[in-house]
MIVEXPA-22752 format. One record per residue (C-alpha): residue in one letter; residue number from 0; x, y, z; chain. Coordinates in steps of 0.1 Angstrom, whole numbers. Layout:
BEGIN
<doke rest="A" nr="NUM" c1="X" c2="Y" c3="Z" kette="A"/>
...
//
This chain:
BEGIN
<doke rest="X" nr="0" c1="-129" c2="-64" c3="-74" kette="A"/>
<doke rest="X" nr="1" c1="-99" c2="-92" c3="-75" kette="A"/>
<doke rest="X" nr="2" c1="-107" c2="-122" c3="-57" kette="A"/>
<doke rest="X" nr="3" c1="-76" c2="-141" c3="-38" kette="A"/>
<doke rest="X" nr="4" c1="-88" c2="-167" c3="-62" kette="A"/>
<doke rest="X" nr="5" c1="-79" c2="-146" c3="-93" kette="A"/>
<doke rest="X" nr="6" c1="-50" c2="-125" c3="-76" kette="A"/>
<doke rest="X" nr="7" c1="-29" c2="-159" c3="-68" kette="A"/>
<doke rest="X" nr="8" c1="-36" c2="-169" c3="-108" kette="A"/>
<doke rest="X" nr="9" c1="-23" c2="-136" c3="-118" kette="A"/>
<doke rest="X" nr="10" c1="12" c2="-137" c3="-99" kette="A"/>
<doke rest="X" nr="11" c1="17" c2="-172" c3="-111" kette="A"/>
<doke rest="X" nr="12" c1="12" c2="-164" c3="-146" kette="A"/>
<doke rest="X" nr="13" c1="47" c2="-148" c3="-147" kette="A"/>
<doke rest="X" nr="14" c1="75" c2="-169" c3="-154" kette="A"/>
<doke rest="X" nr="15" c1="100" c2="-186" c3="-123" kette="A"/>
<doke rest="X" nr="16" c1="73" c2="-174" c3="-97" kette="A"/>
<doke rest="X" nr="17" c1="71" c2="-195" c3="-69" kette="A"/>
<doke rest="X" nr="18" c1="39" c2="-188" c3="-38" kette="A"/>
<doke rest="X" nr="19" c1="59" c2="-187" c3="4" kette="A"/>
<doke rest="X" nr="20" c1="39" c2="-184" c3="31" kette="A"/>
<doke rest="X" nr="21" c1="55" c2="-151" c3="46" kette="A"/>
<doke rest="X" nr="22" c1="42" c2="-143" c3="81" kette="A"/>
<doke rest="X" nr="23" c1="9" c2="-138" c3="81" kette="A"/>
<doke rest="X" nr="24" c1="8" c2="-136" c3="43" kette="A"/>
<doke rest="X" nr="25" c1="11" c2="-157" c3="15" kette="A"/>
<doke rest="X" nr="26" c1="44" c2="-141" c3="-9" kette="A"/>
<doke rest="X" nr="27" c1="54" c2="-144" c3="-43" kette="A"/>
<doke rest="X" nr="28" c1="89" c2="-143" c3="-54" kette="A"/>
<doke rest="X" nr="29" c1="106" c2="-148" c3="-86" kette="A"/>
<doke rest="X" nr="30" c1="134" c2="-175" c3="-83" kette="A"/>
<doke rest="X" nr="31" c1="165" c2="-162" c3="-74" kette="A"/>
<doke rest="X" nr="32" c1="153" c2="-126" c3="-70" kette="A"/>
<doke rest="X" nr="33" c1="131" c2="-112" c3="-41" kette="A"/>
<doke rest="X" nr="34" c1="93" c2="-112" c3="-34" kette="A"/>
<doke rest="X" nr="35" c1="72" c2="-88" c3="-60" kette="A"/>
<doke rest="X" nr="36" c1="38" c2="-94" c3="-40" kette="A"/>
<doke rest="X" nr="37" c1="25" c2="-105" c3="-12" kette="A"/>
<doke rest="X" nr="38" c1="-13" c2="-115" c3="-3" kette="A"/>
<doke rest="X" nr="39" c1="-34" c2="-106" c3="31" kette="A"/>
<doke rest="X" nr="40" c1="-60" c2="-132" c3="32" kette="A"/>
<doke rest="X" nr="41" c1="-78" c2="-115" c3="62" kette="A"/>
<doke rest="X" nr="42" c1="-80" c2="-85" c3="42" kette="A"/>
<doke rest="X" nr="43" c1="-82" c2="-95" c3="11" kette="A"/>
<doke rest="X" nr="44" c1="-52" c2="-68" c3="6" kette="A"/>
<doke rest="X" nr="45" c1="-20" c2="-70" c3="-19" kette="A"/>
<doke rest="X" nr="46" c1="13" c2="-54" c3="-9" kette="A"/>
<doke rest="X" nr="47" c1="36" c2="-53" c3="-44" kette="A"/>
<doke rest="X" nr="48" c1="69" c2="-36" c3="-47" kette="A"/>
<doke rest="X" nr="49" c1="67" c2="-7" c3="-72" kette="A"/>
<doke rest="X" nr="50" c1="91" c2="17" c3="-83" kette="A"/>
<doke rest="X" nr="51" c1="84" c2="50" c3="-61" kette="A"/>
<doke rest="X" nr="52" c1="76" c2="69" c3="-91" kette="A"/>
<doke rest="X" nr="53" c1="47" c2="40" c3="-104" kette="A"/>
<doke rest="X" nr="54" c1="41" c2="43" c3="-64" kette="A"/>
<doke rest="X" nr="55" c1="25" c2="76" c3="-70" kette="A"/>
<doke rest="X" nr="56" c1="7" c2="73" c3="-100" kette="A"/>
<doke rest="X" nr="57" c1="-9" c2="38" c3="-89" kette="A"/>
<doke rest="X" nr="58" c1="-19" c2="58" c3="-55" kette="A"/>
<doke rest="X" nr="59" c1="-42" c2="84" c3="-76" kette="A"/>
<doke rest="X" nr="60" c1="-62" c2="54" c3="-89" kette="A"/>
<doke rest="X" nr="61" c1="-93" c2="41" c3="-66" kette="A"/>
<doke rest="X" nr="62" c1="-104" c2="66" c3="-41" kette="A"/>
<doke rest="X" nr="63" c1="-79" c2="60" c3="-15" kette="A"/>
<doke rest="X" nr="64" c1="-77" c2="20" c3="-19" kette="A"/>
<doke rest="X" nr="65" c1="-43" c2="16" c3="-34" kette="A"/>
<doke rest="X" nr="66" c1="-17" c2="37" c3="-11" kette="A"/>
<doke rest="X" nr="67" c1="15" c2="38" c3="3" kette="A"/>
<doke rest="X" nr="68" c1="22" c2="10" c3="30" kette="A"/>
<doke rest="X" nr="69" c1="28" c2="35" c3="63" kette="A"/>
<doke rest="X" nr="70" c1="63" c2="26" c3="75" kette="A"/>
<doke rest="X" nr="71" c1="99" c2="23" c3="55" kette="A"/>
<doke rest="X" nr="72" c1="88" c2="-5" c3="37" kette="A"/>
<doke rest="X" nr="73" c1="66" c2="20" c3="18" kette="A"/>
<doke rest="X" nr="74" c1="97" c2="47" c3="15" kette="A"/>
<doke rest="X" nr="75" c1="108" c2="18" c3="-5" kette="A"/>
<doke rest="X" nr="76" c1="82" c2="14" c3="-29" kette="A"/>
<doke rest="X" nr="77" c1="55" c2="-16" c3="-10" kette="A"/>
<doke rest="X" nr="78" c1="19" c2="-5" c3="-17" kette="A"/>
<doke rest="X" nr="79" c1="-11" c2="-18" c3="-7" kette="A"/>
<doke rest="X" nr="80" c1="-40" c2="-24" c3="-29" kette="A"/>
<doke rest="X" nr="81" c1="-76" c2="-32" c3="-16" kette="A"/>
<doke rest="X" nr="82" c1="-86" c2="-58" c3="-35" kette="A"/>
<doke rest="X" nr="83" c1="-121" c2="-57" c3="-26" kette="A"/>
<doke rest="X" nr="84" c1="-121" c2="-26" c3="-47" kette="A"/>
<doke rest="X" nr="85" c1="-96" c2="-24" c3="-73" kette="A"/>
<doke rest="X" nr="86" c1="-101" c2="-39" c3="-106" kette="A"/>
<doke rest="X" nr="87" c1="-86" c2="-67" c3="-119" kette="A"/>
<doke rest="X" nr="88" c1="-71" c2="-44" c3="-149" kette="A"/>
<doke rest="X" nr="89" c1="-53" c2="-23" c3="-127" kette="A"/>
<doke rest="X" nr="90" c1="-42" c2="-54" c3="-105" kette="A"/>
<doke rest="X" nr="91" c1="-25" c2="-68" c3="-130" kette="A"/>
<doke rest="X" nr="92" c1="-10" c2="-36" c3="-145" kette="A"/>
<doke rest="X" nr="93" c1="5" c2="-35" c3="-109" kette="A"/>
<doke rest="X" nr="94" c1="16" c2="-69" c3="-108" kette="A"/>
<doke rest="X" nr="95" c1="35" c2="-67" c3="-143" kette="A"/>
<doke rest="X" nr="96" c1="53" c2="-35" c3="-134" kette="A"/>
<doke rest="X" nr="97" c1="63" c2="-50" c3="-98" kette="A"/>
<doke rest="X" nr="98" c1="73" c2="-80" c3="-117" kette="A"/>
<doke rest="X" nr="99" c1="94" c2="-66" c3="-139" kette="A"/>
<doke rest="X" nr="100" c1="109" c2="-40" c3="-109" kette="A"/>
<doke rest="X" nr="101" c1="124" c2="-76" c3="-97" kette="A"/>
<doke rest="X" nr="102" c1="132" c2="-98" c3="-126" kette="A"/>
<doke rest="X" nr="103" c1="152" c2="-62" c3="-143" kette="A"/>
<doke rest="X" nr="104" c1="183" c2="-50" c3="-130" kette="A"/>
<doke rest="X" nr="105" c1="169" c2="-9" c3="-122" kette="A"/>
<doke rest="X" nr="106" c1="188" c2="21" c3="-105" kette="A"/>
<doke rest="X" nr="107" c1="185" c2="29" c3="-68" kette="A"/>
//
């Protein structure tokens, strides 16, 4: 399990990240680039912005918890992550490779 708590510590551990409110959620954006994550207090839910490839293999993990957000956001790489029950390991693994999806330049 990944409490908001320890989720918003996470994301702010990487360097030039700065926490918006974004809609209903609370986003988190390297400066100067675009949002890597975004946080669903009401669900206690991540959405992060993966490469499609690390899309898939994240989605085999956790019975169904961490999947493809239903829409073209998620033909883009945004996945959800239930954070009630993924671990924190895993969490983070996410968060570095959406991290670094942003910060490095990648093809299309």
């Amino acid at each position: 399990m990944t409490t908001k708590e320890t989720f918003f510590e996470l994301c702010l551990s990487f360097p030039e990240v700065e926490q918006k409110p974004h809609f209903e959620r609370t986003a988190f954006k390297v400066k100067g680039k675009r949002i890597f994550a975004s946080y669903l207090e009401s669900e206690n839910s991540a959405n992060m912005f993966l490469p499609v490839l690390d899309q898939m293999t994240f989605s085999e993990y956790e019975g169904g918890n961490i999947y493809r957000v239903p829409n073209k956001w998620g033909d883009q790489g945004w996945t959800t992550f239930e954070l009630d029950t993924v671990p924190e390991k895993l969490v983070l693994d996410a968060l570095n490779t959406a991290y670094n999806h942003v910060v490095k330049p990648h093809k299309k």
